[in-house]
C-alpha positions in Angstrom: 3.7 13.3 -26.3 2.2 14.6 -22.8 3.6 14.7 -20.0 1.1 13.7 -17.0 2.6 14.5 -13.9 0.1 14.1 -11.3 0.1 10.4 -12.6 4.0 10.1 -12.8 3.5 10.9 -9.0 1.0 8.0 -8.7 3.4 5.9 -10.0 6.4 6.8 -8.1 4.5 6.7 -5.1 3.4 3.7 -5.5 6.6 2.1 -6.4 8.3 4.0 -3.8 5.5 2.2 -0.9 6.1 -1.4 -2.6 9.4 -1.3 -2.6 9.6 0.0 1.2 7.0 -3.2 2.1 9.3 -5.4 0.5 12.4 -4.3 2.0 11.1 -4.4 5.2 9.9 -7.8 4.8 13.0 -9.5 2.9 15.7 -7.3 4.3 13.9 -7.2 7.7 12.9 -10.8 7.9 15.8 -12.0 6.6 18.0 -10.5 9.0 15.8 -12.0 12.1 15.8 -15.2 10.6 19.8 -15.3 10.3 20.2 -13.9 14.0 17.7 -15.6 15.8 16.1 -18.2 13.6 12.9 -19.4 11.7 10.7 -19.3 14.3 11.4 -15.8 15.3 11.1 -14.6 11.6 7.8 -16.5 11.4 6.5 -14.4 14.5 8.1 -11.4 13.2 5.6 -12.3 9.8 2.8 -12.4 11.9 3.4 -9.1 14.0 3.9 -7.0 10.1 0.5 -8.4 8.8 -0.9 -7.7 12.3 0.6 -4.2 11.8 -0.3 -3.7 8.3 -4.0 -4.8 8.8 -5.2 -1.7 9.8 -3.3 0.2 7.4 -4.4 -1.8 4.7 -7.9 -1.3 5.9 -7.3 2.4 5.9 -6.1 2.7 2.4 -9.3 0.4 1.0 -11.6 2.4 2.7 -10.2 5.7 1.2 -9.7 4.5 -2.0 -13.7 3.4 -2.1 -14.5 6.7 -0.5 -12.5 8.0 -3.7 -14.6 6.4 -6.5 -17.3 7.0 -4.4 -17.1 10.8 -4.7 -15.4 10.0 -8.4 -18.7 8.1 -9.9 -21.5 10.6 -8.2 -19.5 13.5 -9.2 -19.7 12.2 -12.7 -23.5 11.5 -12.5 -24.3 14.9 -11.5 -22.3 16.2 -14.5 -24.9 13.8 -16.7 -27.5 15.1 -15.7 -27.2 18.9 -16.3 
């Protein structure tokens, strides 16, 4: 059995930035919605996508970049 590291780091990364999303929206939203209501937890919604937009947009475009560079490094390894 093999121990892959760089992807156990994937992994825990990943679970570690879902898990931080979710808190923030169930803890977060939660906690808004008890104090001051539904209607400030609904705008409170809105102002975390409105936040996580451009972050999300970030992390496509980087990921894209990445199999961008993954697939033409791999073609120029075909053709030597």
């Amino acid at each position: 059995m093999s121990r892959d590291l760089r992807k156990y780091a994937r992994d825990t990364n990943v679970r570690i930035a879902v898990g931080a999303v979710l808190l923030l929206l169930l803890v977060g939203l939660g906690l808004v919605d008890f104090i001051y209501g539904a209607g400030a937890a609904l705008t409170g919604f809105l102002c975390l996508l409105g936040a996580l937009l451009p972050i999300g947009l970030i992390v496509l475009i980087l990921f894209g970049m990445d199999w961008f560079v993954k697939h033409a490094n791999s073609d120029d390894e075909r053709s030597d």
